[in-house]
C-alpha positions in Angstrom: 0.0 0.0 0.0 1.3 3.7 -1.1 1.8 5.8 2.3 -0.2 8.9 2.2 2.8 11.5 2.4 3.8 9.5 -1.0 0.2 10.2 -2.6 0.5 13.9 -1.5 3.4 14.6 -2.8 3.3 13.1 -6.0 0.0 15.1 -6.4 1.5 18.3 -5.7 3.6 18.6 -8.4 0.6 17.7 -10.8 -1.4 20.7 -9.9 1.4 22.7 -10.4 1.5 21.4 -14.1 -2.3 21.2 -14.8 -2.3 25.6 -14.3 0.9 25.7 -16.3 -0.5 23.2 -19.1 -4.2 25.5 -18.1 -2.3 28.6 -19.3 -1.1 27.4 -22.8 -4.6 26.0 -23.7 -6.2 28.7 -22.7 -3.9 30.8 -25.1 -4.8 28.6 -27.5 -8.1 28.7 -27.3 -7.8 32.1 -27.3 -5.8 32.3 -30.5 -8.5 30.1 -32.5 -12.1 31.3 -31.3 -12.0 32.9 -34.6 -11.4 30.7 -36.8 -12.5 27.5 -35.2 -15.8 28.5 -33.5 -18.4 27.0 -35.1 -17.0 23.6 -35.1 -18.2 21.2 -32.6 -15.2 19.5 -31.1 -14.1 23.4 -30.5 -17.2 23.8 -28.9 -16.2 21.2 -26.6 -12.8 22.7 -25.8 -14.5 26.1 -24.6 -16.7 24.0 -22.5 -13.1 22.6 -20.6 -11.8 26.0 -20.7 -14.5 26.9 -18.6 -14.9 24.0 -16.2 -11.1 24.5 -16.3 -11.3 28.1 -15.2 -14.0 27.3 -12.8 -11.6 24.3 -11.3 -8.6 27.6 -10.9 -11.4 29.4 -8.8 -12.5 26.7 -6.5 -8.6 26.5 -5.0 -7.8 23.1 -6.0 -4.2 23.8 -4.1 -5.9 24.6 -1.5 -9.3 21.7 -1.0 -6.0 18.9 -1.7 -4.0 20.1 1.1 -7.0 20.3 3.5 -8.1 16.6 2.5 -4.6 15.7 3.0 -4.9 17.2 6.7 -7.8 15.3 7.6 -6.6 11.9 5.9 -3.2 12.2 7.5 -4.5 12.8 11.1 -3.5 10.4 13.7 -6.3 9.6 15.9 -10.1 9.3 14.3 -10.9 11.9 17.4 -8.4 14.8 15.7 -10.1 13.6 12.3 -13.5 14.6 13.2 -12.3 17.8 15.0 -10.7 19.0 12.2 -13.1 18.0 9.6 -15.5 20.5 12.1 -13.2 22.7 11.8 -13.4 23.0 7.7 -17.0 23.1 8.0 -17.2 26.0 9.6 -14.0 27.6 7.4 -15.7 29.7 4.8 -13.3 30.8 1.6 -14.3 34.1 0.1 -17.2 34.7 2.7 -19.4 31.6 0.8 -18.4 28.2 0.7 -17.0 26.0 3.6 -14.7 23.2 2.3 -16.5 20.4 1.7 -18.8 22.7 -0.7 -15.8 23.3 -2.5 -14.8 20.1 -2.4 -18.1 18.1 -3.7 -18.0 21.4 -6.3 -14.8 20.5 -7.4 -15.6 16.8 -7.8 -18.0 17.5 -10.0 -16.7 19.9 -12.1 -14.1 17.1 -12.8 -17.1 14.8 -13.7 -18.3 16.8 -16.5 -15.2 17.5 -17.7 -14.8 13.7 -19.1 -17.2 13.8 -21.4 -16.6 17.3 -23.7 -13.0 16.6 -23.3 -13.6 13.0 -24.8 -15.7 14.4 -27.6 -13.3 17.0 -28.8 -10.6 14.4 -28.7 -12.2 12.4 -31.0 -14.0 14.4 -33.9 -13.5 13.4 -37.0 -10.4 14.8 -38.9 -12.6 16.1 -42.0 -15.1 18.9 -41.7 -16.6 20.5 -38.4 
């Protein structure tokens, strides 16, 4: 079994990488609305790029480190203190974390689909 201080730290560097590799499609995208728009595997790629830009505002960072808290806590008594504790932490004035974090979850859930789609249009035509 993978230790949990091995899970979060290979993780860490992955988020780190999905805003860089966030930035260069979003330029991308950016660069080719014009052109592309009207296509529907494009039309799947804005739909990422705005779950993706939704994903940047929910403080992924952020909801991974606080799970990593709660899962790495020694006794079950400190993990239901502190998962108390995030309940009653708001971010922004609005959403406690596990808000953010079922938010999060599904955001990645929708995400399959459209990016699946514009994967696989056909090479020919929009």
């Amino acid at each position: 079994m993978v230790s949990q201080e091995t899970v979060e730290a290979r993780l860490k560097p992955f988020l780190g990488q999905l805003q860089a590799e966030y930035g260069i499609f979003d330029r991308i995208v950016y660069k080719n609305k014009n052109q592309h728009r009207r296509c529907s595997y494009f039309q799947y790629l804005l739909k990422v790029r705005s779950d993706l830009r939704l994903l940047q505002s929910a403080h992924l960072e952020e909801i991974v480190s606080s799970s990593f808290i709660v899962i790495n806590g020694n006794r079950a008594k400190q993990k239901v203190q502190l998962l108390e504790s995030l309940k009653r932490k708001k971010c922004d004035g609005k959403h406690n974390f596990l808000e953010r974090l079922l938010g999060a979850a599904r955001l990645l859930a929708q995400m399959i689909e459209p990016m699946m789609k514009a994967a696989t249009y056909p090479i020919f035509g929009c």
